[in-house]
C-alpha positions as CSV (number, residue, x, y, z in Angstrom):
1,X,-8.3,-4.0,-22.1
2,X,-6.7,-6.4,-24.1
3,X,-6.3,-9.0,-21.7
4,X,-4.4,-11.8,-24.0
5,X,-1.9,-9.4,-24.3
6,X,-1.0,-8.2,-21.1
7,X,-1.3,-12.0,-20.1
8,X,1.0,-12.7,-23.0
9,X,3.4,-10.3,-21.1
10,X,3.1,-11.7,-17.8
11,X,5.6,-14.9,-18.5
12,X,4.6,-16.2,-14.8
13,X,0.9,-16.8,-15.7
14,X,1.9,-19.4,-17.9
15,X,2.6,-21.7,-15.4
16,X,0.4,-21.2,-12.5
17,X,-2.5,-18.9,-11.4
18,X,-1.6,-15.7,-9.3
19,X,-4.4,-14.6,-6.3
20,X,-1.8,-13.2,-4.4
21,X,-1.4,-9.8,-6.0
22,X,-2.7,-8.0,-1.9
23,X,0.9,-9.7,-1.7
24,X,2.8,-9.5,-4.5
25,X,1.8,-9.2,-8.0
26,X,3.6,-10.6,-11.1
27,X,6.2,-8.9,-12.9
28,X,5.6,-8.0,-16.5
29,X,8.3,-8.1,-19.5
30,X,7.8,-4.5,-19.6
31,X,8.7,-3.9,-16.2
32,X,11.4,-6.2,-15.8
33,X,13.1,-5.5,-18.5
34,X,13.1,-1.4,-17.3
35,X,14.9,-2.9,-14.8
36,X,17.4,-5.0,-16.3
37,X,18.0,-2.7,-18.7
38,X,19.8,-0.4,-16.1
39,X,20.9,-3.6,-14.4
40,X,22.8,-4.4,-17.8
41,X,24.2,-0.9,-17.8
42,X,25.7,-0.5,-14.3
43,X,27.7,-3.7,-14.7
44,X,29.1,-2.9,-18.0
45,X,30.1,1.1,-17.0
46,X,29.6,1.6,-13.5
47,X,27.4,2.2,-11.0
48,X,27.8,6.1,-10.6
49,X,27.8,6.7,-14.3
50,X,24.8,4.3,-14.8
51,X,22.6,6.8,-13.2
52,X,24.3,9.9,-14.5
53,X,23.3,8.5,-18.3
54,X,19.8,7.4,-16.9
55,X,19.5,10.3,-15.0
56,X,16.6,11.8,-17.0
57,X,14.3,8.6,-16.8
58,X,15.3,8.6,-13.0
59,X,14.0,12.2,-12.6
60,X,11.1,11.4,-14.2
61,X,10.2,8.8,-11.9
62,X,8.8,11.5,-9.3
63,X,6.8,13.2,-12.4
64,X,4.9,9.6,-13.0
65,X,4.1,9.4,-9.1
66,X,3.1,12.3,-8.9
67,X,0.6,12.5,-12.1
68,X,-0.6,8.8,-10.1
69,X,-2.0,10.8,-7.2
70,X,-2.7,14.0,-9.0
71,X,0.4,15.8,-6.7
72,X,3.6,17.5,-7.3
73,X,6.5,15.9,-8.1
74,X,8.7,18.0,-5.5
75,X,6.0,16.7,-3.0
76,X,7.7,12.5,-4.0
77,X,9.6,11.0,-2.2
78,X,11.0,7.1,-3.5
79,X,11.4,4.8,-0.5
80,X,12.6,1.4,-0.8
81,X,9.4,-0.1,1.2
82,X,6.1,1.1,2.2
83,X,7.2,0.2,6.0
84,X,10.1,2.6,5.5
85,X,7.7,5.3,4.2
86,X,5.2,4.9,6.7
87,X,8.3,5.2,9.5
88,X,9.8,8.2,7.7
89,X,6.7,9.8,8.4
90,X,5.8,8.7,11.7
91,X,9.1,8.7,13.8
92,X,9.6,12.6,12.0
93,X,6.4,13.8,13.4
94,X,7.9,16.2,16.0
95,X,4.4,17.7,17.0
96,X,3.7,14.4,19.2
97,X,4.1,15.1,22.8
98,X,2.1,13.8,25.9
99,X,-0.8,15.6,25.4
100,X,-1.6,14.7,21.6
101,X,-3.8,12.0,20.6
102,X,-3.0,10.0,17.9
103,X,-6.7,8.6,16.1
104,X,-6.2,5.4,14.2
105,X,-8.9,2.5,13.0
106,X,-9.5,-1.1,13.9
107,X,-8.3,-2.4,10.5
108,X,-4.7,-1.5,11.1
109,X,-1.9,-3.9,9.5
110,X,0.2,-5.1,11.8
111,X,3.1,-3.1,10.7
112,X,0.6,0.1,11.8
113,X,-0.1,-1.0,15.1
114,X,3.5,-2.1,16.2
115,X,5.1,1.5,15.1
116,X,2.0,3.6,16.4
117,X,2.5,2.0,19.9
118,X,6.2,2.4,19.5
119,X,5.7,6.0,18.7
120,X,3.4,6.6,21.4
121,X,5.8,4.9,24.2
122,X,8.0,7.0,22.6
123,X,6.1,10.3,22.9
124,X,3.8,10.0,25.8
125,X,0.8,10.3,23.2
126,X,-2.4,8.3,23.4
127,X,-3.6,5.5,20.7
128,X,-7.7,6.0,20.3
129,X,-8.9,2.9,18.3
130,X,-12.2,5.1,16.4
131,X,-15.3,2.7,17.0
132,X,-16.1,1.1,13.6
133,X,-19.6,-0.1,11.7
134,X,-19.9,-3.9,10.6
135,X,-17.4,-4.4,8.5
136,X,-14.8,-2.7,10.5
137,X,-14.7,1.1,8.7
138,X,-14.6,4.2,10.5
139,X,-18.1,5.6,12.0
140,X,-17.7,9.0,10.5
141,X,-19.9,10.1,13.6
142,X,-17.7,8.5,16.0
143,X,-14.6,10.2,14.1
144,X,-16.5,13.9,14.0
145,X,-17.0,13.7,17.6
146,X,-13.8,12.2,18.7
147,X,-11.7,15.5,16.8
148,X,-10.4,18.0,19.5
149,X,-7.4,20.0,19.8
150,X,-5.2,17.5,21.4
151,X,-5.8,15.2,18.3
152,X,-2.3,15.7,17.0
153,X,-2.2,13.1,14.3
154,X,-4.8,10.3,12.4
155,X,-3.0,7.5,10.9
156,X,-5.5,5.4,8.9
157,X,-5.2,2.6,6.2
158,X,-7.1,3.4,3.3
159,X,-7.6,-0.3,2.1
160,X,-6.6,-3.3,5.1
161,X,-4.5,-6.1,3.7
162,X,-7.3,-8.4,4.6
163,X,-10.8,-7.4,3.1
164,X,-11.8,-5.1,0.4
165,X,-13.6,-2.5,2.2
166,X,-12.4,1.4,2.4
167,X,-12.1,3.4,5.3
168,X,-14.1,6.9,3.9
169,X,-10.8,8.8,3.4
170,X,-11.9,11.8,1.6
171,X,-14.8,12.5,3.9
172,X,-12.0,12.1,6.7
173,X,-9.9,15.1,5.1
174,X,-12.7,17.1,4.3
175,X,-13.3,17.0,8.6
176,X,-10.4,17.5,9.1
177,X,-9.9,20.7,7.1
178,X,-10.5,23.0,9.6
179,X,-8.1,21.2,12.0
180,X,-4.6,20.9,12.8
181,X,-4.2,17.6,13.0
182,X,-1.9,15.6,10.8
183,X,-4.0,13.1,8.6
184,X,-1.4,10.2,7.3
185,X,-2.9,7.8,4.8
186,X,-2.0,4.0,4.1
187,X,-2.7,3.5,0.8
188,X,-0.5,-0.1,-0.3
189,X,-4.0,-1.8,-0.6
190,X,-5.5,0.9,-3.0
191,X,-3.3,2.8,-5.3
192,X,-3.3,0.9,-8.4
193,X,-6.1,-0.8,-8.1
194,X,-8.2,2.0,-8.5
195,X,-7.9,6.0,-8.4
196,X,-6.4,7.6,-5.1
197,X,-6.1,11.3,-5.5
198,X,-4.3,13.0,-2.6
199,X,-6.1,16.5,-3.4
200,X,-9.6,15.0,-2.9
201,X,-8.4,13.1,0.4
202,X,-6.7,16.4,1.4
203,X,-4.2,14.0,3.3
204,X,-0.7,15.3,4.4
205,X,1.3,12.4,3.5
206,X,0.5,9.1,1.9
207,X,2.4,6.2,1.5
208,X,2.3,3.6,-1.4
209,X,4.2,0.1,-1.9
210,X,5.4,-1.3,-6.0
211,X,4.8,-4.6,-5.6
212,X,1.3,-5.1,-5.0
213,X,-1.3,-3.9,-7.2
214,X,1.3,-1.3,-9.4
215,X,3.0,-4.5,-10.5
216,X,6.2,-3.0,-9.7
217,X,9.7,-4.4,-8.2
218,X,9.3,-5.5,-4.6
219,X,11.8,-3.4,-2.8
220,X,10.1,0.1,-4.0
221,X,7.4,2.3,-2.5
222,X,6.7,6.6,-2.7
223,X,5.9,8.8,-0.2
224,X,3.4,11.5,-0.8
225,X,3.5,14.7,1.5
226,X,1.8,17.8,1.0
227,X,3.9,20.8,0.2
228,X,2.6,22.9,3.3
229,X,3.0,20.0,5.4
230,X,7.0,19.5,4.8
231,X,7.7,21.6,7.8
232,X,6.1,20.3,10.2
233,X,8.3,16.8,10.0
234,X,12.0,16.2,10.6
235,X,13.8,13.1,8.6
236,X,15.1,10.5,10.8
237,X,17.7,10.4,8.8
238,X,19.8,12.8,7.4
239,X,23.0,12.8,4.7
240,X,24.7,15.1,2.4
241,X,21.8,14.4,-0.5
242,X,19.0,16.1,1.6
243,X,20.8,18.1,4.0
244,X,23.7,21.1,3.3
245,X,26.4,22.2,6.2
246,X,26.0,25.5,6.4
247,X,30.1,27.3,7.0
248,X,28.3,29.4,9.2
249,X,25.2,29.1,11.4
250,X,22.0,30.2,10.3
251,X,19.4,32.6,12.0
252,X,18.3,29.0,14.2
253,X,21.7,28.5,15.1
254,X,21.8,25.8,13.0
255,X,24.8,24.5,10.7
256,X,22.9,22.4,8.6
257,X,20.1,23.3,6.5
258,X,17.6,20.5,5.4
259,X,16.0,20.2,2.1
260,X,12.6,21.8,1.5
261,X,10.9,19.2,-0.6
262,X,10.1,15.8,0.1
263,X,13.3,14.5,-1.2
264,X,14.1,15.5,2.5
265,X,13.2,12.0,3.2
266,X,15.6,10.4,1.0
267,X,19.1,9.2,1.5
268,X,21.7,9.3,-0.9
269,X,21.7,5.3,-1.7
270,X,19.4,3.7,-3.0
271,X,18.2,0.9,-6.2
272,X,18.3,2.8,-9.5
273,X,17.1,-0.5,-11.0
274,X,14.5,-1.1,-9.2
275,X,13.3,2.9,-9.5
276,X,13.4,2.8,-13.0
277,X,11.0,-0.4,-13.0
278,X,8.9,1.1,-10.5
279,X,8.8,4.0,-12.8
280,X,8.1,1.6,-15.7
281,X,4.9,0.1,-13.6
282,X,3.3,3.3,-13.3
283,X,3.5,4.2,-16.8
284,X,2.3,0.8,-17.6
285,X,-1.1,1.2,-15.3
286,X,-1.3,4.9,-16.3
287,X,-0.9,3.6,-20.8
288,X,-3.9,1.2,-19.3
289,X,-6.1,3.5,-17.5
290,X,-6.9,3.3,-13.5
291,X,-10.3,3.3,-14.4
292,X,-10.0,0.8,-16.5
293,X,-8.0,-1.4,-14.5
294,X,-10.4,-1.0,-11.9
295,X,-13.2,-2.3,-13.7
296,X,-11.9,-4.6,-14.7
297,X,-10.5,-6.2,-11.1
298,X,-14.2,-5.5,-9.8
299,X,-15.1,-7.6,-12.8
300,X,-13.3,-10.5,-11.6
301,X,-13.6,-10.1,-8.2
302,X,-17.4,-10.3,-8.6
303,X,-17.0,-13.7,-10.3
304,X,-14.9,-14.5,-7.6
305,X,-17.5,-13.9,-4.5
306,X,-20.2,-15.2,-6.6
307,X,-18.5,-18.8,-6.8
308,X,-17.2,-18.2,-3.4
309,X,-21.2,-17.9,-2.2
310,X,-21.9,-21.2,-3.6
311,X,-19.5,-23.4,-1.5
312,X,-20.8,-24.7,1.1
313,X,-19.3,-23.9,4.8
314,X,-17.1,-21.5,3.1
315,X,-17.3,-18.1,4.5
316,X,-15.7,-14.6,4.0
317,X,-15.7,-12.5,7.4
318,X,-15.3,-9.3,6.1
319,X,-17.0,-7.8,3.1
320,X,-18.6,-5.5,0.9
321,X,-20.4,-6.5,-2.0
322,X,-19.5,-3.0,-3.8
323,X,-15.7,-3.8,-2.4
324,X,-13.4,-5.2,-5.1
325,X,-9.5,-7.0,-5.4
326,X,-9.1,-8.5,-1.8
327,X,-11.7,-11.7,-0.5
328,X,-10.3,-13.2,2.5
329,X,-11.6,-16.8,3.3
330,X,-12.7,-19.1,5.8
331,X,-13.9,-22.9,5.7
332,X,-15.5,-25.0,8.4
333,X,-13.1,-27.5,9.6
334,X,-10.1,-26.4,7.4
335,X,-6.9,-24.5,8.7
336,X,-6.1,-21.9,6.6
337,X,-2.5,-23.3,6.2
338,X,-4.1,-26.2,5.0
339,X,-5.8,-24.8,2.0
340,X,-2.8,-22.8,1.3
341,X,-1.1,-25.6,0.0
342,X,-4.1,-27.4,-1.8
343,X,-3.8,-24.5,-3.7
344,X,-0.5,-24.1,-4.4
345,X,-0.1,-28.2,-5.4
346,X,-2.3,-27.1,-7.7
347,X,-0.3,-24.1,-9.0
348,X,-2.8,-21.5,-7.4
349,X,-1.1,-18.5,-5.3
350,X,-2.4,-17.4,-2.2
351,X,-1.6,-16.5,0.9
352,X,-2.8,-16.6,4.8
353,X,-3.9,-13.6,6.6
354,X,-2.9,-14.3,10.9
355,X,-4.0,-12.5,13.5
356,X,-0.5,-10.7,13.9
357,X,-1.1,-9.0,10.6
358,X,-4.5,-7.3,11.7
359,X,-4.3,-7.3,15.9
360,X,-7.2,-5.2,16.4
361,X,-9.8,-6.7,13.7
362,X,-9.3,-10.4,14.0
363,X,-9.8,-9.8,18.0
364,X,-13.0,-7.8,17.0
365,X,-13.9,-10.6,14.3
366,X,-12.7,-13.7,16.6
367,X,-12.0,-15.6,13.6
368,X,-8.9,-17.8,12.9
369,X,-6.2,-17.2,10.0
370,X,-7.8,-16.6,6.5
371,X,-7.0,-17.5,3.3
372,X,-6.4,-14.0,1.3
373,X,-7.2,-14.1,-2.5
374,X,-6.7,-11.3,-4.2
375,X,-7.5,-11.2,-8.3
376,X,-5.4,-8.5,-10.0
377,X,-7.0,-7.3,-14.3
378,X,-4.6,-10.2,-15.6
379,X,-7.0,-13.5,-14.2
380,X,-9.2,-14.7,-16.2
381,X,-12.5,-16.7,-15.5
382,X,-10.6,-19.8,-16.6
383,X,-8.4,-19.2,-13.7
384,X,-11.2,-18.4,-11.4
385,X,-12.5,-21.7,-12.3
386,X,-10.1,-23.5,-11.5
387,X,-9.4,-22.0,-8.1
388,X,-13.3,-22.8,-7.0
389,X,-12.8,-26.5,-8.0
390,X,-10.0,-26.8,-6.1
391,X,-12.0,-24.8,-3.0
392,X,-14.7,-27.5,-3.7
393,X,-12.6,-30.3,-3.7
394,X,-10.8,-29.2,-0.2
395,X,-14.4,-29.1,0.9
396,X,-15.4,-32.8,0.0
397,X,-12.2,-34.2,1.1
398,X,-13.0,-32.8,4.4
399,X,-16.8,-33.2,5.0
């Protein structure tokens, strides 16, 4: 990878140093300007014929998500958030009743927890937190032997938004093959940083977010769901761009007849713009190469944790030393809000990790906030550097 390159493309990292990418990554030329270009284009002819002449490039935005995740691109669906994905999915799941059990894992996001309770107030159906090893995965054991036929749906993050360990997905869906539960996957922490392929997970839906580690527009996400799966949810919402009124009823007594691909979760309105940069961001990672992109953000996550180690009273709760892209921090002493903004005098992005935004693991953990740094392919070791003086420094001042 040529990394002067891409930097040279990335106008942001000219001015500061960007650890926040778990967040929000940067913006390249090349994505922006996908964006603009359209932008440009609807204000000078119109919004509706903006995306008749782009309509091409806009179709082609399901092909590029789907070659991502080695799917379909009638199985796509473009959402404007992962949130709104991850709700599609959820609040459409008509096979939750009160006597389904919906399996989940300690590492939730926030988001996750708040909706799966919802959903289960909603339903009658019971939340089973799966007991975890060390670092807060799912015991694959404990999962075998917690599968019976009331387990309706599992709902697990692939990657939590604060540590770089993996739940063991595929080894999840290749249990679950001979059941009938639902298996939904979070995967905002993983796709793009390295290779997520739905047909080794075996999941039925997965949900994805463009502004983290795809480098995309925030404001864009895909939904993933299996072809053989479509059925078996109903779209919360419903217009005249995934539905049809039927003049008469149909053999349900129904007068409307909903679309059979995932485009059944889609509305009419949406950002063409910011679609077509989305689209721009995974042609961009896919020109790179996932493999190569995740080499190279183990690469500098390894530098990372290796200065990290050599501070003292610093200290990352949860870890894996094969885990790569997310290190979340604590010092001694030091609020996390504190060295937030050390860091960002400095020009350094970060961001803080509270216990609202992983309920279940920071109760397990019973650690204050942490400081989230998250390297993307684009740092450097120049960067890194600087970032550990500046974690040294924060030390002294405080010792």
């Amino acid at each position: 990878m040529n990394i002067e390159k891409l930097r040279a493309e990335t106008p942001a990292v000219r001015h500061l140093a960007h650890f926040n990418n778990a967040g929000a990554s940067l913006m390249s030329d090349r994505v922006f300007g996908a964006s603009l270009k359209y932008w440009t284009l609807e204000r000078e002819i119109g919004g509706y014929e903006a995306a008749v002449a782009c309509a091409e490039a806009i179709a082609d935005f399901y092909t590029c998500a789907a070659r991502l995740i080695n799917a379909k691109s009638e199985e796509i669906a473009y959402c404007d958030s992962a949130t709104r994905g991850w709700n599609t999915i959820l609040y459409g799941s008509r096979f939750l009743n009160s006597d389904s059990i919906i399996l989940t894992s300690q590492i939730e996001f926030g988001s996750t927890v708040v909706s799966l309770q919802h959903v289960a107030e909603l339903t009658g159906a019971k939340i089973v937190i799966l007991p975890t090893h060390q670092n807060g995965t799912i015991d694959l054991e404990a999962f075998k032997t917690a599968l019976s036929k009331k387990v309706a749906l599992v709902a697990v993050t692939h990657v939590p938004a604060h540590s770089c360990v993996a739940n063991p997905i595929e080894h999840m869906g290749a249990l679950l093959k001979e059941h009938d539960a639902f298996f939904l996957v979070d995967a905002c922490q993983s796709v793009g940083r390295f290779s997520v392929d739905v047909e080794k997970i075996g999941c039925d839906a997965l949900i994805t977010t463009g502004r983290k580690w795809l480098r995309g527009p925030r404001g864009t996400g895909f939904v993933y769901v299996r072809d053989n799966a479509i059925d078996r949810l109903d779209p919360p919402t419903i217009d005249l761009s995934n539905a049809d009124w039927l003049s008469a009823k149909d053999v349900r007594g129904s007068q409307i007849s909903i679309h059979s691909s995932a485009k059944r979760f889609e509305t009419w309105e949406r950002n063409f713009g910011a679609v077509l940069g989305l689209r721009e961001s995974i042609l961009q990672l896919l020109d790179l190469g996932v493999e190569n992109v995740a080499t190279r953000v183990k690469k500098v996550t390894d530098q990372l944790r290796d200065g990290l180690h050599q501070i003292p009273s610093l200290r990352i709760p949860r870890d894996d030393p094969e885990g790569f892209g997310i290190l979340s921090i604590m010092m001694d002493g030091i609020s996390a809000q504190t060295i937030k903004d050390r860091l960002s005098d400095e020009r350094i992005n970060s961001s803080v990790i509270h216990e609202w935004d992983a309920p279940w693991d920071f109760e397990q953990m019973n650690c204050p906030p942490l400081v989230r740094l998250s390297p993307h392919y684009f740092n450097t070791e120049e960067e890194i550097a600087l970032l550990l003086g500046v974690l040294e420094r924060i030390q002294k001042e405080h010792s």
